[in-house]
N, C-alpha and C positions, 0 to 999 in steps of 0.2 A: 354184405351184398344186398344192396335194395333191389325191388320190383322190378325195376330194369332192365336190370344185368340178372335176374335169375328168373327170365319165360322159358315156357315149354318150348321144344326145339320145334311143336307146330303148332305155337301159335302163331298166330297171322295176323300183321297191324292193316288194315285198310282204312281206306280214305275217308270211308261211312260206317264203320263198324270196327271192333275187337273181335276177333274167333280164334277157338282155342279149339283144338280133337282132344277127347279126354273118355279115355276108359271107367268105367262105375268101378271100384275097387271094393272090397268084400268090407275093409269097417265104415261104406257109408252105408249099404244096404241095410233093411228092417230084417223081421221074419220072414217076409215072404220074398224076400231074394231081391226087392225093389229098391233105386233111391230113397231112403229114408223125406220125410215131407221136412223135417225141419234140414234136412242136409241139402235141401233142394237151397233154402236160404243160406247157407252155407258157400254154396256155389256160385250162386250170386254176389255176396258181398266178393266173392275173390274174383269175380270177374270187373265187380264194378271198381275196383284197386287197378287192376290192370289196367282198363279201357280207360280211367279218368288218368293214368299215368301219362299212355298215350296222348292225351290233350293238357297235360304240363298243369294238370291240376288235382294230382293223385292223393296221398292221404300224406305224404313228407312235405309236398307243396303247402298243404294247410298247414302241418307241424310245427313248418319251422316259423311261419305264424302265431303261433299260440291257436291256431282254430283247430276243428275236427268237423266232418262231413258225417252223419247218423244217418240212417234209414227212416224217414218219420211215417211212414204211408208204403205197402206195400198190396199190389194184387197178383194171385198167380191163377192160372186157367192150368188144367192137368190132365191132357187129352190120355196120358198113359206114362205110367214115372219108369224109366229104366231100369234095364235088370243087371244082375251082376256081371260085370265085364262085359258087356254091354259099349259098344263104340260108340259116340255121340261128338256133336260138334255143338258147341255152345257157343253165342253170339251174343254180341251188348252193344248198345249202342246210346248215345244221350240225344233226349230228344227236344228238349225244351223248357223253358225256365219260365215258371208257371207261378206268379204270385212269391212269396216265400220258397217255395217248392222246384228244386229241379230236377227233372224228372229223366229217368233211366229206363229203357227198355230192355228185354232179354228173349231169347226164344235157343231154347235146347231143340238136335233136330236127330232124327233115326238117320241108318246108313243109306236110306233108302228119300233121304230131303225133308222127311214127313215133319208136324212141328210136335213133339211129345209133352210141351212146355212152354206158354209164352207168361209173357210176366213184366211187370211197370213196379219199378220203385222209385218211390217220393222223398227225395234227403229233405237236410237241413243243415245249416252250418252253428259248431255253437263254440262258444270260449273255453278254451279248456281249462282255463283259472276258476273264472267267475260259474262255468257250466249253462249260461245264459243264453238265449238265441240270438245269433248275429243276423242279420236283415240281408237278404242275397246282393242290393244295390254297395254291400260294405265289401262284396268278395270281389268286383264287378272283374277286377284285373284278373282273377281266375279262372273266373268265367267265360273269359272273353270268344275261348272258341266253343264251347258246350254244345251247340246245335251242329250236330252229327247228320240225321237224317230224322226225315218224321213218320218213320213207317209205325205199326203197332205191333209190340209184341202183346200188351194185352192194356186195357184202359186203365187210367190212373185210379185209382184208391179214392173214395171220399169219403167226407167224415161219417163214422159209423157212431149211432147212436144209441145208450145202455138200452139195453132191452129189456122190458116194464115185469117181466117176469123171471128175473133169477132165482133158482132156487136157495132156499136161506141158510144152508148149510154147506162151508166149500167142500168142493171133487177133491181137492187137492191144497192142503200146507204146505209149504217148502220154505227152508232158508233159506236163503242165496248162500251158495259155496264158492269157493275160491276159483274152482273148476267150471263155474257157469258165467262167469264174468272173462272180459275179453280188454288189449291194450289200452282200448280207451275209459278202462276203470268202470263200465258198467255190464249188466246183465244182455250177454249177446242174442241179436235180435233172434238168432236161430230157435235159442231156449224157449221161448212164448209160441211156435208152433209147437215144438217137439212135446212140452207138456201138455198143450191140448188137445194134440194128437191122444196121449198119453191118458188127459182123463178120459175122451170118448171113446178109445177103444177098451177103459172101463167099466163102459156102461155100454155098450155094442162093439162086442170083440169082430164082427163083419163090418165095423167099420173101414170106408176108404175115400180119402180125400179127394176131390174133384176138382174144386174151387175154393180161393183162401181170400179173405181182404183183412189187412191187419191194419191199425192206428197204436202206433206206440206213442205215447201221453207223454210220462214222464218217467226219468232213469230206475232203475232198480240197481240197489249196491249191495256189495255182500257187506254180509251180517242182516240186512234186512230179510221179515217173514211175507212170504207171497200167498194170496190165496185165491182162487179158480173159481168162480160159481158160472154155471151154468144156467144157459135157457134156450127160448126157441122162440123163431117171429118166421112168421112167412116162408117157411119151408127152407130156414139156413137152422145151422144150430152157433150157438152166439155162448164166449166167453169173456169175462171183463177179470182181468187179474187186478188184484187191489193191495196195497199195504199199507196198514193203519188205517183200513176202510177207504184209504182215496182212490180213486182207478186209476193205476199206470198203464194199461192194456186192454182195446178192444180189439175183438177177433170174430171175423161170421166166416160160417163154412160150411162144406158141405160135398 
């Protein structure tokens, strides 16, 4: 059964957007009874599956292409992350095709309209033989309906730059596990918040996410060792995950 044929009984296609009602269930929440911040991404990629379905250019559309569509640039805003069982309506929409870049909108919303979540993710299209980037003007026929609406769920992502003082010992080692990696053969994009959640609230347990801008660089595979350093610029707190010293991942937050 693909995408299709297996939506939620309310979600809802419209003309300018995808929206789904969706309950918080107890294995996305953290400690404190909230969406977890890397399951926020989580949520999003299943919405942007759905919503790009809806315009006949979903992830089977690429597939049977040989392509695949990545996250390369995400921003989220976090006015307040849901709690468990917690009713929410969650909306996507696309919004524009921006250089290389096309870009996706999102906004999670309370029973009451409020927005608890707005959020812009930045793909990319790449081969899934060679792993190389395809150029937007080569998908152009799947693209062809992409501009949904241009509302903001929240501004796009721009390039984030290492920041001049990492410290020189990483937060965090990790393998990649079999367990962190996702269909398309590499380290899912959830993983690279959820561990730097993970170092920061190692080093301030009152730590809590507000605002995220992530740049994913280049793929992480398992077997490969990932490692965290941390630092600070201008009132974010800034992580660059590296393997073999190159950086796959920059993250500022706060």
């Amino acid at each position: 059964m693909n995408r299709r044929e297996n939506r939620h009984k309310h979600d809802t296609l419209m003309e300018d957007r995808y929206s789904e009602e969706f309950t918080i269930p107890s294995h996305l929440v953290d400690g404190s009874k909230s969406l977890g911040a890397g399951n926020i991404l989580h949520l999003m990629q299943e919405l942007s599956y759905h919503g790009a379905d809806q315009l006949g250019c979903g992830e089977a559309d690429f597939e049977s292409r040989g392509l695949a569509w990545i996250f390369a640039r995400m921003h989220i805003v976090i006015n307040r992350r849901p709690s468990l069982y917690e009713r929410v309506t969650m909306q996507t929409w696309s919004k524009e095709i921006r250089g290389l870049f096309f870009n996706r909108d999102y906004r999670f919303l309370d029973a009451q309209g409020n927005t608890l979540i707005g959020a812009c993710s930045s793909c990319l299209t790449i081969n899934l033989e060679t792993r190389s980037m395809v150029r937007s003007d080569k998908v152009a026929a799947l693209l062809d309906n992409w501009v949904q609406n241009t509302e903001e769920g929240a501004s796009p992502a721009g390039k984030i730059s290492p920041c001049p003082d990492y410290d020189p010992v990483p937060v965090l080692t990790h393998r990649v596990m079999y367990s962190d990696t996702d269909f398309i053969g590499h380290v899912n994009n959830s993983q690279y918040l959820r561990w730097a959640v993970d170092c920061e609230k190692s080093v301030d347990p009152g730590f809590d996410i507000h605002e995220v801008s992530i740049n994913f660089i280049k793929e992480t595979k398992l077997g490969q060792t990932i490692e965290y350093y941390r630092g600070t610029r201008d009132g974010w707190i800034n992580y660059a995950a590296k393997v073999d010293g190159t950086i796959v991942m920059l993250l500022e937050m706060k």
